[in-house]
C-alpha positions as CSV (number, residue, x, y, z in Angstrom):
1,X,0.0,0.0,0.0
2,X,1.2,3.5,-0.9
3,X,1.7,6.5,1.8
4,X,-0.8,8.4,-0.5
5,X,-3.8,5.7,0.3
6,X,-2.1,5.5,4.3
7,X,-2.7,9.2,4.5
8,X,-5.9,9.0,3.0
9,X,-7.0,6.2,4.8
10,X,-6.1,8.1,8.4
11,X,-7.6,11.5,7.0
12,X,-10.8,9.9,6.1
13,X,-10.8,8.2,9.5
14,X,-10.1,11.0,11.3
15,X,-12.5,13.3,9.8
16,X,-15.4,10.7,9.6
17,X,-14.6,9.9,13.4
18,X,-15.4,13.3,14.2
19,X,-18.7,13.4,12.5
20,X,-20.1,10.7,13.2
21,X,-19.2,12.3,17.0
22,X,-20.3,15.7,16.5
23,X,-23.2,15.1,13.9
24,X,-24.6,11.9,14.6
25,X,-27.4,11.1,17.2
26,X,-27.2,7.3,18.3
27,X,-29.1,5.7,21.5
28,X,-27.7,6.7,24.7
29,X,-24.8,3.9,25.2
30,X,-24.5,3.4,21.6
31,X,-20.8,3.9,20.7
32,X,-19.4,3.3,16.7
33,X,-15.9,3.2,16.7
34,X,-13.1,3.0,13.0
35,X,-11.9,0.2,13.1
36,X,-10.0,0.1,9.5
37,X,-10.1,2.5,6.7
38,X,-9.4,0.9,2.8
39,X,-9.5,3.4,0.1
40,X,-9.1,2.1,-3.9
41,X,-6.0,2.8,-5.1
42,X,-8.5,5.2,-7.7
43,X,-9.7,6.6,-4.8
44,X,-12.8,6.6,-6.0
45,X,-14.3,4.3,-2.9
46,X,-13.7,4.2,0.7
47,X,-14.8,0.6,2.6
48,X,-15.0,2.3,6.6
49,X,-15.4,-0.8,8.9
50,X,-17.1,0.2,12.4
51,X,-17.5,-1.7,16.1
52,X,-20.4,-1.5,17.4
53,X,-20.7,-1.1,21.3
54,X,-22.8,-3.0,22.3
55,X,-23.1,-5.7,19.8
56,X,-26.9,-5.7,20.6
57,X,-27.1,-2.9,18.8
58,X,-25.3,-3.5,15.5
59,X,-28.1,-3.7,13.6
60,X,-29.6,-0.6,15.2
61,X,-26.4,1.1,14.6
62,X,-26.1,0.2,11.0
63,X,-29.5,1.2,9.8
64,X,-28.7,4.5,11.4
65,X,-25.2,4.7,9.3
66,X,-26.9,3.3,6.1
67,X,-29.9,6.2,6.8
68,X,-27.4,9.0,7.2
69,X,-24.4,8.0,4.9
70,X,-25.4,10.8,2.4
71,X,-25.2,13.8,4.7
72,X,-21.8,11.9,6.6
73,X,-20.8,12.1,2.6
74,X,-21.2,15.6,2.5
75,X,-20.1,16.4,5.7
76,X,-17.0,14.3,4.6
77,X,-16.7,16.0,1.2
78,X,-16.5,19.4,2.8
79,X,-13.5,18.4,4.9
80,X,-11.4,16.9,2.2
81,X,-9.2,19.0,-0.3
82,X,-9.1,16.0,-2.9
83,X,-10.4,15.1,-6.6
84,X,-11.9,12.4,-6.8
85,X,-13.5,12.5,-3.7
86,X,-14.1,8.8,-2.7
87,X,-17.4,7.1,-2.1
88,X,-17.5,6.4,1.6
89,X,-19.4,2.4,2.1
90,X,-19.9,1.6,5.8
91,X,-19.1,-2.1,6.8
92,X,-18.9,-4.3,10.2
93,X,-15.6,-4.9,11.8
94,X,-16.4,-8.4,13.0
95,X,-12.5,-8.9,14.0
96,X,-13.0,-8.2,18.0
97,X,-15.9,-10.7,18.0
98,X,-14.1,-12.9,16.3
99,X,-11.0,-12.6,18.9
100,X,-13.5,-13.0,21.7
101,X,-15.3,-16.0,20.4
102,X,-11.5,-17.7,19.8
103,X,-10.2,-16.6,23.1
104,X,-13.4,-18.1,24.5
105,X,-12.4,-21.5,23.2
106,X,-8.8,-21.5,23.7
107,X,-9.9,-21.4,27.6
108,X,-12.7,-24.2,27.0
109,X,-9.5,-26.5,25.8
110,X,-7.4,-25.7,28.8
């Protein structure tokens, strides 16, 4: 991966962290964190992969950030001094779970 996309990837995440912060209304101890940021080498698309705090409420939390990923888009496009502006596509981070469910059986074995 090139430093262009790294710096991408860590602008986008930054700037897309503090929306969804300052601009988006979730339940009260609903919490979306980045996990990963993967832009297209074109830069034309940007994959953003969020936990979801409590996992309850991933599907809550999803709707919410498939409902307002046009004004996050905007909100995102304002920030960013760049042509072409990439596409931002919201996706589960299922790695923690994942880690947790192994973890889980490891101590099962023992």
């Amino acid at each position: 991966m090139s430093n262009r996309i790294i710096k991408i990837n860590d602008l986008v995440r930054q700037n897309v962290d503090e929306i969804i912060l300052k601009e988006l209304s979730l339940k009260e101890g609903v919490f979306i964190t980045i996990a990963k940021v993967d832009t297209s080498l074109d830069l034309r698309y940007t994959r953003i992969f969020v936990s979801i705090f409590p996992e309850s409420e991933m599907n809550y939390a999803i709707k919410t950030l498939q409902k307002e990923v046009r004004r996050i888009q905007g909100s995102l496009n304002k920030k960013l001094h760049m042509k072409p502006l990439p596409k931002v596509e919201f996706r589960v981070d299922f790695t923690e779970s994942k880690a947790d469910e192994i973890e889980r059986i490891l101590k099962e074995i023992r």
